[in-house]
N, C-alpha and C positions, 0 to 999 in steps of 0.2 A: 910599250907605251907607258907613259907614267900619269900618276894623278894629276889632273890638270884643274877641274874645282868640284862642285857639288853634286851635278849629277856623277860625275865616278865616286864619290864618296856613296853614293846613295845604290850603285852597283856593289860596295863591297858592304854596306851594311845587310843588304838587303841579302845577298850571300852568306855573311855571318848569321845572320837568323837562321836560314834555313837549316846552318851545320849544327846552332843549338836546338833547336827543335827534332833533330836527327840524333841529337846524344843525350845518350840516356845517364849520362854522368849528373849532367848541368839543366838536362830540358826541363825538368822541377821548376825551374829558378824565373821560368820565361813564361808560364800558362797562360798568366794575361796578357800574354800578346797571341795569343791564336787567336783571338779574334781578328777578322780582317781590319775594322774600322780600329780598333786599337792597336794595330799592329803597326797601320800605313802612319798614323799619327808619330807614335813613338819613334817608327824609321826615322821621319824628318825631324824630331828632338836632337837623334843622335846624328845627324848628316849637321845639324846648325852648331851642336857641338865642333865636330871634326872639323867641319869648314873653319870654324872659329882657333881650334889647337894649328892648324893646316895652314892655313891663309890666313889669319888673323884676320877676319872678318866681321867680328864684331856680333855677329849672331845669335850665340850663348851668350847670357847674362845672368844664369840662373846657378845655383849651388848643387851641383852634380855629385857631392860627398851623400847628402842627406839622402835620397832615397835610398842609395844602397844602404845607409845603415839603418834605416827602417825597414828593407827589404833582409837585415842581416839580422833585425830584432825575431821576424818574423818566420825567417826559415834560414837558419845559420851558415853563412860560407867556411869554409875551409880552405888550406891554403892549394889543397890540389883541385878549386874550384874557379880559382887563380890562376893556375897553371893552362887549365884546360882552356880557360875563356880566352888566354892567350895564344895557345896554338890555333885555335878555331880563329882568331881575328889574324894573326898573324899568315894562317894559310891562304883564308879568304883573299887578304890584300895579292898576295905570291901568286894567284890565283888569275887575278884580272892583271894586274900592273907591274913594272917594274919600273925603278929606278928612283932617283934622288928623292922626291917626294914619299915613295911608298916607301922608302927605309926610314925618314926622317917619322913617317905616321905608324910605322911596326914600332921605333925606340922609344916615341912621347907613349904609346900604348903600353909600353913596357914598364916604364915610370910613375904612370898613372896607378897602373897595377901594384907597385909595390908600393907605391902612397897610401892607396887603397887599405892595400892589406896590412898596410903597419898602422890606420886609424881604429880598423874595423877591426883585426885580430889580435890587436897588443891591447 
């Protein structure tokens, strides 16, 4: 079965948290979201994102560069912290879903990531 809209976004984010909180590579990067009430918040930031990359839904509107590079001032990424946040998202999705939708949301995630890393690490 393939991604169909938010709540399945909201199945693989909530997934990918758990693998980062599981690794001890990247789980540094996530502390303030163990909190439940900051946790569930933040999920649906990033499910309004996806939905918005995914479906073009219009539900981000906000500038999703900036906190990571305040979050990058603060405790530094690396490029194999990059790596890692993409197999943990890319398993997650392989995990629940497949087909046209979840490869089109593994590749944008792919892209994102090396935007990312070429604002925040160059």
């Amino acid at each position: 079965m393939d991604i169909e809209n938010r709540e399945d976004l909201y199945k693989i984010v909530q997934l990918f948290y758990q693998k980062l909180f599981d690794d001890d590579e990247v789980k540094h990067f996530f502390v303030e979201f163990l909190e439940p009430e900051n946790l569930e918040k933040h999920l649906n930031i990033l499910v309004d994102f996806w939905d918005n990359v995914l479906f073009h839904s219009g539900t981000y509107a906000k500038n999703a560069m900036q906190p990571h590079i305040e979050k990058h001032k603060k405790t530094p990424f690396k490029k194999k912290s990059f790596e890692k946040w993409l197999l943990l998202f890319s398993s997650s999705v392989d995990e629940l879903f497949k087909g046209e939708n979840s490869e089109v949301l593994k590749n944008r995630a792919q892209s994102i990531a090396i935007v990312m890393q070429l604002k925040i690490l160059h």
